[in-house]
C-alpha positions, 0 to 999 in steps of 0.5 A: 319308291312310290312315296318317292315318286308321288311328289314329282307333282307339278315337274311330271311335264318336265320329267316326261320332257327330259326322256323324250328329248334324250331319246331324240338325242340319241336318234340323231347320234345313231345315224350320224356314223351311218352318214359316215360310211355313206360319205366314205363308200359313196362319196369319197371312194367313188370320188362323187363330191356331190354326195359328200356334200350331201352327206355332209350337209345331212350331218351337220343338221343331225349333230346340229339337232343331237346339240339341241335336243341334248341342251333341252334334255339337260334343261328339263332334267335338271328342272324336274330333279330339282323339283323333286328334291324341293318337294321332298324336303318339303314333304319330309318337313310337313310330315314331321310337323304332324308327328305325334311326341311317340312318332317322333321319339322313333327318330333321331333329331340327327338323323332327320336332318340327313335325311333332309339333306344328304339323302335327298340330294342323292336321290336327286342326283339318282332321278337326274341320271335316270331321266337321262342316262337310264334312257340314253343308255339303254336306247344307245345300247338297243340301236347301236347294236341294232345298226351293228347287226346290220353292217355285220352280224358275225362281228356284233355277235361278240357283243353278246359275249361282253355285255354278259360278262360285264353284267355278271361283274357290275352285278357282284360290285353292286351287291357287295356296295349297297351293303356299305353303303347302308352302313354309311348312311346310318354313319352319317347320323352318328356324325350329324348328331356329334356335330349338333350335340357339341354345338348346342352345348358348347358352353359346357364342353368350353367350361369343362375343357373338353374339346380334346374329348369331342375331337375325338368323338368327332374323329372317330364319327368321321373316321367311320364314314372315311373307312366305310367310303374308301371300302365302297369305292374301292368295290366301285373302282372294279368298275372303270378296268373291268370297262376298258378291258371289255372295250379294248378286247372288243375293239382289237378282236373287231379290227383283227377279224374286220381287216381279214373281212375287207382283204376277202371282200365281205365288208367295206371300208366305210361299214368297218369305219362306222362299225368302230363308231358303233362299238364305242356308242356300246361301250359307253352305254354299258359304262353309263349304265355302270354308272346308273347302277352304281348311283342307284346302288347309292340312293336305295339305301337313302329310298328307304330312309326318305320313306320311313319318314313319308311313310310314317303317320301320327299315332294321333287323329283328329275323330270325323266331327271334332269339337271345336270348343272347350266348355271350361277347365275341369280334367278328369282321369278315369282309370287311366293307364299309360305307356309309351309303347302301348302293349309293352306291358311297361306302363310309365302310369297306371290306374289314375283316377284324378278329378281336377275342378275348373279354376281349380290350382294343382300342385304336382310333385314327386321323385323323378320316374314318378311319370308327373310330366307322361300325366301332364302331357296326356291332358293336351293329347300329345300321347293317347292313353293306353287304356281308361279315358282323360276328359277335358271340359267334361268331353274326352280329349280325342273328341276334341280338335287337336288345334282346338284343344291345345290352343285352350290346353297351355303347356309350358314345357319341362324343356323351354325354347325360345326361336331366333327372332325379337320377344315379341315374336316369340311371345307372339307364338302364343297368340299371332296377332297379339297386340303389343299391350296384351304382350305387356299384360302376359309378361306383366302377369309371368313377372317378365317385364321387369326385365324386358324393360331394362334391355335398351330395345325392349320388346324389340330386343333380339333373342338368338336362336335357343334363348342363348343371350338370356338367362334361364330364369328369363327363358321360363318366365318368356316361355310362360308370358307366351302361354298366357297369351293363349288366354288358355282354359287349362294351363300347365306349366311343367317344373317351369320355375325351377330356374327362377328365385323363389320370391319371383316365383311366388310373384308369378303365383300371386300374379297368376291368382290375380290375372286369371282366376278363371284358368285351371293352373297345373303346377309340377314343380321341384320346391314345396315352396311352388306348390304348397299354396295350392288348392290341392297337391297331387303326389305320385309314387312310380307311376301311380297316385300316392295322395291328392289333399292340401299341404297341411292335410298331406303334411299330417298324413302322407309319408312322402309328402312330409319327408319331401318337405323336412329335407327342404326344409333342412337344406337337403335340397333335391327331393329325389329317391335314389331308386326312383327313375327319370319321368 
């Protein structure tokens, strides 16, 4: 909650204003049945014009004020729920943007957008009731019982009866609902990430006519959410006869016992009016605050989801003075061991000790679980190690500025994504002011504008959202260009080819030899062909360093290497071990 809170920020005057305003409100409303039985017992009764005229005047103001103060509180109401809803997406967004990769694998892609979008708008709608009603309500209750029992303690005294009995009630139907709808929410994350899953990968679902089968993971998705919300409203229907009853019971005990009060001279016509008034200003509050409890009863379960998102911090931080520069391009592993969940026991790397010479060209290569990208993705920081150390530029990677490090550490990553918007806005991610040569120059060097040049817009030529509207091999090639144009001192590009043909791909090499002979160039690739040229090749074996040599050396000596390269060679294809698992 206090996360919640915390970014009311600039809307905390119009959050004050909305109660203060309300509770005015509520002032003027009280005392308008209290006119009411003046004008009746003063004026009518006694036949004195004036004082009806008096009387009358005075609530004409006092409505007149109640209509005005009501309008302001809805004004500064909806203003600072608002807000608060603007702040916390924005929170959410920017918190998130922090992540660490380990930080964002606690958390669904799905079940981040609901919490963005349904669960904010319920806590939104939440804080807006409680500005008003939670005020309204309560201060309604307090003076219309208060007038009450001025007019007559011995008929306000049921009062007490029915405000127990409802509270024992909405008590019950409250527990009983916030238990479903926890489970709703989290339903609604199953939705969002069946919807999101069928989108994205629409094209496969149409090329192997599949759409019955999402529809019915879409129906089911739904239907869990339809049945669990049937289930919760009908706990919350409870609340709207249980209110009447109250009411009614309320107002024929008030009319039975008040008219035996005015025959026996104990209470005035005008008091038994305005007392009528006063018990339905009771009833409705208490219904109010029905609701309140009802609406709050639905936003806790998404309090809690907004702030395990606000509450949760990168695993990763900058150290007090950080190094801002990169000296060069050499890496070094010492005794490095690495799992996703540090202290689990189940280390993805263990015992890596690797010296990468700056300039230097690495081929990486191995069955799939080998961990070739967990040791790729340590270089740039975006996991720490578990124990040992990686060194950058002869400096340990946390002794670095994280901005720094990765804007000189370029990875191009195994799952390559291109935003809405022009190539040159893309590449320009690479480098934000980049010229529009220095983009020619990097696709020149990733063999990207031999097509570029063929689209009748060129660099201008819009790319819809995920690369839909160009191949595979182009998304690698772009995504690579996009890295050069860091102009990195390390650059890592993580099976980055594997879509492209082997002869572009051997362009791309001799490219990269010629363009930047200075950059250390990581290469993990799938095809001997990608790596075999390089200054040296690592081979991993589950996790850990099987050999480190050349092509002809590791040919020669190393078993897995040679088998890898003879099932290439014959066809065969994909390298992969079946008993290995996935990196």
């Amino acid at each position: 909650m206090k996360s919640i809170l915390a970014q009311v920020k600039q809307y905390k005057r119009d959050s004050i204003l909305t109660p203060i305003f309300t509770a005015l409100e509520v002032l003027m409303e009280v005392l308008l049945p209290y006119a009411t039985a003046l004008i009746i017992d003063q004026g009518i009764q006694q036949s004195d014009f004036n004082k009806v005229l008096l009387y009358g005047g005075l609530m004409l103001v006092m409505a007149s004020l109640s209509l005005t103060f009501g309008a302001l509180a809805g004004k500064y109401g909806a203003s600072a729920s608002s807000g608060l809803a603007c702040n916390l997406r924005q929170a959410i967004y920017d918190n998130i943007q922090r992540f660490s990769f380990s930080n964002i694998d606690k958390f669904s892609t799905a079940g981040l957008i609901t919490r963005m979008t349904t669960d904010v708008t319920n806590v939104q709608n939440a804080y807006q009731m409680c500005l008003r009603i939670a005020v309204r309500a309560p201060l309604m209750l307090v003076s219309s019982m208060v007038m009450s029992f001025i007019i007559s303690p011995r008929l306000s005294s049921m009062f007490l009866i029915a405000i127990f009995f409802l509270a024992v009630v909405l008590g019950l139907i409250m527990i009983f609902a916030t238990k479903v709808f926890n489970v709703m929410f989290k339903k609604y994350d199953a939705l969002n990430a069946s919807i999101q899953e069928n989108v994205s990968a629409i094209r496969v679902v149409k090329a192997y006519v599949r759409e019955e089968h999402e529809d019915e993971k879409f129906k089911k998705a739904s239907g869990d959410i339809y049945n669990l919300s049937v289930k919760a409203e009908s706990l919350l229907a409870f609340n709207g006869p249980v209110m009447m009853l109250v009411i009614y019971s309320c107002i024929i005990l008030i009319a039975w016992v008040g008219a035996q009060l005015i025959v026996g001279g104990e209470m005035s016509t005008g008091n038994l009016t305005s007392l009528f008034s006063y018990v339905m200003s009771i009833m409705m509050s208490l219904m109010m605050l029905s609701m309140i409890i009802v609406m709050i009863t639905m936003s806790l379960a998404s309090i809690r989801r907004i702030s395990e998102v606000l509450d949760e911090k990168s695993d990763l931080h900058n150290p007090e003075n950080p190094i801002e520069v990169v000296a060069d391009g050499s890496i070094d592993f010492d005794n490095v061991d690495f799992a996703y969940k540090h202290g689990s026991g189940n280390n993805t790397l263990s015992d890596i000790n690797l010296h990468i010479r700056s300039g230097e060209t690495v081929g990486i290569i191995g069955g799939t679980g080998s961990g070739k990208t967990s040791l790729v993705n340590l270089i740039s920081r975006l996991y720490d190690v578990s124990s040992g150390s990686v060194r950058v530029g002869g400096h340990d990677v946390r002794e670095y500025d994280m901005e720094a490090l990765r804007n000189q550490v370029s990875v191009v990553l195994q799952k390559n994504v291109l935003f809405s918007g022009t190539i040159l806005d893309n590449l320009r991610w690479g480098k934000e002011d980049a010229t529009l040569e220095e983009c020619q120059a990097a696709c020149q060097a990733a063999w990207a504008d031999e097509f570029i040049n063929r689209f009748p817009e060129g660099y201008n030529t819009w790319i819809e959202q995920g690369g839909t509207n160009v191949s595979g091999g182009q998304k690698q090639r772009l995504c690579i260009a996009r890295a050069l144009l860091k102009k990195p001192k390390i650059l890592i590009l993580d099976d980055s080819t594997s879509a492209v043909d082997t002869a572009t791909d051997a362009k791309i090499r001799k490219a990269f030899a010629e363009s930047i002979p200075g950059t250390t160039k990581i290469i993990i690739a799938q095809r001997i062909s990608s790596v075999q040229d390089a200054d040296r090749i690592l081979v991993l074996d589950n996790g850990r360093i099987n050999a480190f040599d050349t092509h002809e050396n590791l040919l020669a000596n190393n078993e897995i290497y040679r088998e890898i390269y003879e099932s290439q060679i014959k066809g065969g294809g994909d390298f992969d071990n079946p008993g290995r698992e996935g990196a």
